[in-house]
C-alpha positions as CSV (number, residue, x, y, z in Angstrom):
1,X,-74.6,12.3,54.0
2,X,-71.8,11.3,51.9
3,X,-70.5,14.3,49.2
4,X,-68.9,13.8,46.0
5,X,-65.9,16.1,45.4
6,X,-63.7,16.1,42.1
7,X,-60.2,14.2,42.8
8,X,-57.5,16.6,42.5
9,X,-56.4,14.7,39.3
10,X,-58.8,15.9,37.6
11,X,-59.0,19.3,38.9
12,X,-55.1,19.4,37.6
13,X,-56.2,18.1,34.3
14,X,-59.0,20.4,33.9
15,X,-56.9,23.2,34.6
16,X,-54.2,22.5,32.2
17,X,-56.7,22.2,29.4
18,X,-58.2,25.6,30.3
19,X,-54.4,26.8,29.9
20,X,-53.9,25.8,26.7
21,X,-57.0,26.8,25.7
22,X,-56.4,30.3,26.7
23,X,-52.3,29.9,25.4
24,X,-54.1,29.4,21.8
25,X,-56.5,31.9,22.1
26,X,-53.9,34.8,23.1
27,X,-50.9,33.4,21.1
28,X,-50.7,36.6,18.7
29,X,-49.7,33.9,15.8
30,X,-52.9,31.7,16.3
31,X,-54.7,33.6,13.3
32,X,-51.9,31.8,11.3
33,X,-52.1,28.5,13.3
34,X,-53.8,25.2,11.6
35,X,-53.8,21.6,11.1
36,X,-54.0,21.6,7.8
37,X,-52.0,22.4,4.7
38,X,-53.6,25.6,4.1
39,X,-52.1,27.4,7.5
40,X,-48.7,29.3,7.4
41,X,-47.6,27.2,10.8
42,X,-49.1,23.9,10.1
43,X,-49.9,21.9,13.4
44,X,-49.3,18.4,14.5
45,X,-50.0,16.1,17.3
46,X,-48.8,12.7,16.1
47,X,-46.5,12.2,19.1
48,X,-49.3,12.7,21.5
49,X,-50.9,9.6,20.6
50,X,-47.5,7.6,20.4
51,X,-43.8,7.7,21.7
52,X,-40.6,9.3,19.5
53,X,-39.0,12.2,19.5
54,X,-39.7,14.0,15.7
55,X,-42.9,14.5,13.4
56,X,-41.9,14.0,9.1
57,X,-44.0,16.3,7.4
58,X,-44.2,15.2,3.3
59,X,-44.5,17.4,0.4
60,X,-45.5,15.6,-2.8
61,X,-45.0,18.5,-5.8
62,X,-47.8,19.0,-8.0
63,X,-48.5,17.0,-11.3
64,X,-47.1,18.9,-14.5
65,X,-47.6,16.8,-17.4
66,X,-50.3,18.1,-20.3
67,X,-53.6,15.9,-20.5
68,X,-53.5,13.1,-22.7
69,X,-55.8,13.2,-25.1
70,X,-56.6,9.3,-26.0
71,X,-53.4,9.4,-28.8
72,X,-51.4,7.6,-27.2
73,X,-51.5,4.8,-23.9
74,X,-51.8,6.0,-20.5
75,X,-49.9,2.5,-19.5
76,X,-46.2,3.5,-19.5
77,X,-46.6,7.2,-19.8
78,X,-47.8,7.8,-16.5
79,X,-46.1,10.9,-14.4
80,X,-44.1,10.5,-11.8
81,X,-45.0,12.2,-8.3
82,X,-41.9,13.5,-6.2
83,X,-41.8,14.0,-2.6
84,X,-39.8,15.6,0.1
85,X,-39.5,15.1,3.7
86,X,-39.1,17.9,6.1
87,X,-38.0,15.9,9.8
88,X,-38.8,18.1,12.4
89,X,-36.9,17.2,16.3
90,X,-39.4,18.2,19.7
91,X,-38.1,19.5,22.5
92,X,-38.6,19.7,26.2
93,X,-39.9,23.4,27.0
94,X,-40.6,24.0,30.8
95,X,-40.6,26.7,33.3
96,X,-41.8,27.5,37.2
97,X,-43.2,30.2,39.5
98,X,-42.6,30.1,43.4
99,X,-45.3,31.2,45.5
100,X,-45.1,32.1,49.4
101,X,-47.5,30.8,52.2
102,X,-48.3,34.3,52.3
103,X,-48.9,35.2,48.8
104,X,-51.5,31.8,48.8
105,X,-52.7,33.0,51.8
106,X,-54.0,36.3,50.8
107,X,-54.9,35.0,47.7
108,X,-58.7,34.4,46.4
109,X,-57.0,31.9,43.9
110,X,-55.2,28.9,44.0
111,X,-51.8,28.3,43.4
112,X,-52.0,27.5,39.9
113,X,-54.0,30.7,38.9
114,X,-51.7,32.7,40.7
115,X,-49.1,31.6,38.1
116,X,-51.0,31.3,35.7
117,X,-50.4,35.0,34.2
118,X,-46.4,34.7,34.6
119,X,-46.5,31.6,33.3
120,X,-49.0,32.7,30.4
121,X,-46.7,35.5,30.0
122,X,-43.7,33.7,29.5
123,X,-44.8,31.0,27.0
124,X,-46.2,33.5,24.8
125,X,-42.8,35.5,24.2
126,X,-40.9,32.2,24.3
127,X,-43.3,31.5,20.9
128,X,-42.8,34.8,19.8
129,X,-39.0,34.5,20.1
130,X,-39.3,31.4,18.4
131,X,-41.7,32.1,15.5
132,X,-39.1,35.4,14.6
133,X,-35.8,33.1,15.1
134,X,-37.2,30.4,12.6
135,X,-38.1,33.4,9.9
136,X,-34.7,34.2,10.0
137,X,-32.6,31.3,10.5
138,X,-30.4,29.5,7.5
139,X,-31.3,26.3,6.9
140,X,-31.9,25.3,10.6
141,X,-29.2,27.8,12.3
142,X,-30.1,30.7,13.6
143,X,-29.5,33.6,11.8
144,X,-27.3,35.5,14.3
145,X,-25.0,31.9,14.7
146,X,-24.8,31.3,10.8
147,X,-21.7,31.4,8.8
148,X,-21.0,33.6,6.3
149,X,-20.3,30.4,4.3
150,X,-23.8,29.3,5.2
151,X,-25.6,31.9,4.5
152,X,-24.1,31.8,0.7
153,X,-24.8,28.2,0.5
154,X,-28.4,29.0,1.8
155,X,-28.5,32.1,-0.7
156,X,-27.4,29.9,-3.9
157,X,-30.2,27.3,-2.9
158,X,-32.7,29.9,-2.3
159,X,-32.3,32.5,-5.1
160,X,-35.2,32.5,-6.5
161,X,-37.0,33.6,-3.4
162,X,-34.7,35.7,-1.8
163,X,-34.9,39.7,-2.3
164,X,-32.3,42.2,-1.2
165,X,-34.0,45.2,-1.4
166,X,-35.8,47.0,-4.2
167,X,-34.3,45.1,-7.5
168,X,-33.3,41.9,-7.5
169,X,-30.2,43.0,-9.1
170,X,-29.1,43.6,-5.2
171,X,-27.6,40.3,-5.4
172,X,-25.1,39.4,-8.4
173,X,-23.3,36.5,-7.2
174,X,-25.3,34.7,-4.0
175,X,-22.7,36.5,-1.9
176,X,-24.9,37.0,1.1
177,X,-22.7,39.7,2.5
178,X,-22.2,42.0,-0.7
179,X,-26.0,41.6,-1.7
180,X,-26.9,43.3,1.5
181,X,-24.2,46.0,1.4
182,X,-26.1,46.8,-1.7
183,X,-28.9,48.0,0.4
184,X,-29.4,52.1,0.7
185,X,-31.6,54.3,2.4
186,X,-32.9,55.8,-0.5
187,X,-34.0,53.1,-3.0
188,X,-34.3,49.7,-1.0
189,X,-37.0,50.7,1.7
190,X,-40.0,48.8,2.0
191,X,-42.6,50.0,-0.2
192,X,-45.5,48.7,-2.4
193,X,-43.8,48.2,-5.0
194,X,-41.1,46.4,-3.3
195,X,-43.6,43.7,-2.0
196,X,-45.4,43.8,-5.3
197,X,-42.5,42.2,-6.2
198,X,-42.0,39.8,-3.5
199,X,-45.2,38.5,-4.3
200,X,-44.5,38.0,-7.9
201,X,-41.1,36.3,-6.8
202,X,-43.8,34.1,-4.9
203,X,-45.9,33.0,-7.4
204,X,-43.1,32.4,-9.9
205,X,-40.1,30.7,-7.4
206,X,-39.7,26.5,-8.4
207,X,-41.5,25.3,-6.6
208,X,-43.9,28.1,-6.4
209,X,-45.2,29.2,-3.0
210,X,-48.6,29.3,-2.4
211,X,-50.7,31.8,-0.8
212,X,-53.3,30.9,1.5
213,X,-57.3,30.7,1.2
214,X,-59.5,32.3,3.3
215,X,-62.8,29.7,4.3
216,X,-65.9,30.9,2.7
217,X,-64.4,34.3,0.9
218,X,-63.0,33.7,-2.8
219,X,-59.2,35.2,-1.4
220,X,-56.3,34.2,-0.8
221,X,-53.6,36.4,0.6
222,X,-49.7,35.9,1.9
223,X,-48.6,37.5,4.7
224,X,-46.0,39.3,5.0
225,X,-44.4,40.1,9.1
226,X,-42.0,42.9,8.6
227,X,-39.4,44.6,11.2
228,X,-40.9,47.7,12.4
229,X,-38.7,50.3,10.8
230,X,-39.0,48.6,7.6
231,X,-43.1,48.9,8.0
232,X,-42.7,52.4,9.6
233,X,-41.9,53.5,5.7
234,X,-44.2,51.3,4.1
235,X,-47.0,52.9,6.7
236,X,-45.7,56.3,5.8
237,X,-45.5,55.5,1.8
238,X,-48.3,57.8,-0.2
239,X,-49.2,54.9,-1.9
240,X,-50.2,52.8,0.9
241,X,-51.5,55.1,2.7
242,X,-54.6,56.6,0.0
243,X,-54.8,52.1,-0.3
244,X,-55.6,51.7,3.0
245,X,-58.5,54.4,3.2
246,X,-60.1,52.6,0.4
247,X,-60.0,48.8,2.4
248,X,-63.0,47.7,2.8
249,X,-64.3,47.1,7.1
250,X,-65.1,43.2,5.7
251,X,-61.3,42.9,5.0
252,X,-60.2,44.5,8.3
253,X,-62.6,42.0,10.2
254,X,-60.8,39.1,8.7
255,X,-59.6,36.7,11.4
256,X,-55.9,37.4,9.7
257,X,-55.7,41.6,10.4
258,X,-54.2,42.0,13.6
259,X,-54.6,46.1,15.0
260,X,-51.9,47.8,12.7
261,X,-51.7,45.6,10.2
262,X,-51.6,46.9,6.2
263,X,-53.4,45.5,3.0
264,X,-51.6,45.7,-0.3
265,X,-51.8,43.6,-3.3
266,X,-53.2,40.4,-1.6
267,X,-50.5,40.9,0.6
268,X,-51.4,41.0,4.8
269,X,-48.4,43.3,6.4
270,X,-47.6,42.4,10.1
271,X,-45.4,44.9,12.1
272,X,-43.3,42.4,14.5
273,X,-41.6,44.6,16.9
274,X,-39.0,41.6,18.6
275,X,-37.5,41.7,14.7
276,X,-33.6,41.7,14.9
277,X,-31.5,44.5,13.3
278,X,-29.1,43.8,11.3
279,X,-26.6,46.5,12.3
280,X,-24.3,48.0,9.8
281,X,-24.2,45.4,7.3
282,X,-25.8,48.2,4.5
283,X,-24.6,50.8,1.8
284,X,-22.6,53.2,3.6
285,X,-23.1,51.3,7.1
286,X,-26.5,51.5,7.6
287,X,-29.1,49.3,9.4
288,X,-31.1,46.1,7.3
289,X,-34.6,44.7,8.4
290,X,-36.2,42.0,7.5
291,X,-39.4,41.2,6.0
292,X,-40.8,37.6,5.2
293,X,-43.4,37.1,3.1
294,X,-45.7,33.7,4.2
295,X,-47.7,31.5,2.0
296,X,-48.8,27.8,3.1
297,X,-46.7,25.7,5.4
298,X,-44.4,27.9,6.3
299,X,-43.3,26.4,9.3
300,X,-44.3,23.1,11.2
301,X,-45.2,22.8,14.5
302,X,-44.5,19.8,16.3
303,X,-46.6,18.5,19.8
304,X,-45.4,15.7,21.9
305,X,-47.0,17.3,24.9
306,X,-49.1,20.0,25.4
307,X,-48.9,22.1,28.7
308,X,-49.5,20.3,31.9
309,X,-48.3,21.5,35.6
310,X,-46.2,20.2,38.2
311,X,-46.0,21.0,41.7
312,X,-43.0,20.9,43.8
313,X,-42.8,20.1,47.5
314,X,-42.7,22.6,50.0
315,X,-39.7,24.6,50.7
316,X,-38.3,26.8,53.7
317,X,-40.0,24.8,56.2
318,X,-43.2,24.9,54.5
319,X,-43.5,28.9,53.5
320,X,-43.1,28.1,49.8
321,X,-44.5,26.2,47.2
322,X,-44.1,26.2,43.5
323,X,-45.9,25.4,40.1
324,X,-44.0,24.5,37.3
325,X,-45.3,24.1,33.3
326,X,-43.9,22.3,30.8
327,X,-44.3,20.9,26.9
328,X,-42.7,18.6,24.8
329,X,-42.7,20.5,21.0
330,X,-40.8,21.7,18.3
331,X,-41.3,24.5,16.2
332,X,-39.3,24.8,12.4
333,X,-39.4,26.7,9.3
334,X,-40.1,24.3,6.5
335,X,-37.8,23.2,4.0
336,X,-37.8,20.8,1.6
337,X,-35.1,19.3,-0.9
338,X,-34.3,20.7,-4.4
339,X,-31.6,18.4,-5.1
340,X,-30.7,14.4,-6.3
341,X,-31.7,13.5,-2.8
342,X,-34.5,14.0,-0.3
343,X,-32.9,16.6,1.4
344,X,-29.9,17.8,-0.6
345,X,-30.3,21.7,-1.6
346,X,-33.0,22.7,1.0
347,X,-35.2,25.2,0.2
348,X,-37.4,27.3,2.2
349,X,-41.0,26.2,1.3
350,X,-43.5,28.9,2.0
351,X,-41.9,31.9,2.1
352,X,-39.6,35.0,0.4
353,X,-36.9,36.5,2.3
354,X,-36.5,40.6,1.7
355,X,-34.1,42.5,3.4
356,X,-34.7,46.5,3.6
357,X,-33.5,49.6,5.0
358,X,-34.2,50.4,8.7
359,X,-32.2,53.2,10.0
360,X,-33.7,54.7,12.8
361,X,-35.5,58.1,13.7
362,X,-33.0,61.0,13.8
């Protein structure tokens, strides 16, 4: 009797799409993932359908001009529409395991799920890394590798969403450096008040940036991901802390709280432990955190290639054998053009930079 088996194409295939089925469902930012222009890290697979090496995502501003109200012709008084583009460059991102005869052997799994956890593992922190360096990085560079030249030039660009502490006074003249040696321990931790204001800074920055909407509830919200000594005083603040007895188990099941996370203000606050320090660059020497506030589009992310496996031949006379995993994506924080041209004067499109205290426990 002739059997019918699965060919191991297929069985490859099918196990790759389980992967990144379960790398979606575990990624820690997948509440904030989405294809469309309401998610903070807006999604796109363009490339996987067609051959290049970057995805254009398009901002067209809104429409300004007052109705007309039959006075006067609509024919040669019609409003322009602006738009940006924001090019975003995908990457090759792999990785592999090696497994012994052995190992396989005493396994009740394959090969492939035998890695799978390590390699799970390590593509969520590598996204994690990722998601935190593009929060922080100036105009493309990361934060740690930028100039102080270019983080002025990003500063004068970005001043109207930028926020050094408590009081935007922090910065008097776009000098990157001084406006953070501004920062004390005393005034300019994170506190309600201090994201109250963020917030406003949101909803009033040209071009504004706009929270997101939550499907089927009448909310919208930003999010804000703070570094954890930053949100260590914000959890310890009075204030917040009589708020979140009164938030309501609805709001706490929302798909955006995460275990931990605060409510203030419309405001979601997100401890992310992997933050950097910024050591010493504060009043008297101390340590700055940052906290970014998140409305819609954010960041981009970019899919040439989702996940797939590859298997290597056998090594050391046949006792080992390997799985690798790779993608071909890129991940940016979106900016867009304030300037003459398309992309002269880049500013960050969906979200407000604070900079805080974060000295940490005596």
């Amino acid at each position: 009797m002739a059997k019918t088996s699965a060919a191991t194409g297929l069985t490859v295939q099918q196990w790759d799409d389980r992967y990144f089925s379960e790398y979606l469902r575990n990624n820690p930012f997948k509440p904030y993932m989405g294809t469309g222009e309401n998610s903070i890290i807006q999604v796109k697979e363009n490339l996987t359908k067609k051959k290049g090496d970057s995805i254009t995502f398009a901002l067209i501003n809104k429409l300004t001009n007052g109705a007309n109200d039959g006075t006067t012709p609509l024919v040669g008084n019609e409003e322009k529409m602006t738009s940006r583009s924001h090019k975003l460059t995908v990457g090759l991102r792999r990785n592999a395991v090696t497994v012994t005869e052995f190992d396989e052997q005493i396994s009740a799994i394959g090969l492939r799920d035998a890695a799978k956890p390590r390699l799970m593992d390590w593509s969520m922190e590598q996204d994690v890394d990722r998601v935190i360096a593009q929060l922080g990085s100036i105009n493309g560079v990361a934060y740690g590798s930028a100039s102080e030249t270019q983080k002025d030039a990003w500063l004068v660009d970005n001043a109207d969403r930028v926020l050094f502490g408590a009081a935007k006074s922090n910065n008097g003249s776009n000098d990157h450096s001084a406006a953070l040696a501004n920062i004390d321990n005393t005034n300019d931790k994170l506190t309600p008040e201090a994201l109250s204001l963020m917030k406003r800074i949101a909803l009033s920055a040209n071009p504004k940036i706009r929270p997101i909407r939550i499907e089927g509830k009448n909310k919208r919200y930003f999010v804000v991901f703070a570094h954890p000594l930053a949100f260590r005083d914000l959890k310890n603040n009075s204030t917040i802390q009589q708020a979140q007895r009164e938030v309501s188990v609805t709001m706490q099941n929302n798909k955006l709280f995460q275990g931990g996370d605060l409510e203030w203000d419309g405001m979601i606050i997100h401890e992310v432990d992997e933050t950097p320090t910024l050591s010493g660059v504060g009043a008297a020497g101390i340590d700055v955190g940052r906290a970014v506030l998140c409305g819609a589009q954010a960041m981009g992310l970019g899919i040439a290639k989702r996940w797939e496996t590859r298997e290597k031949k056998e090594d050391d006379f046949g006792n080992e054998k390997g799985v690798g995993i790779r993608s071909i994506d890129g991940l940016d924080k979106m900016t867009f053009g304030s300037g003459s041209g398309d992309t002269d004067d880049l500013k960050d499109h969906g979200c407000v930079t604070g900079y805080f205290a974060a000295v940490a426990d005596s």
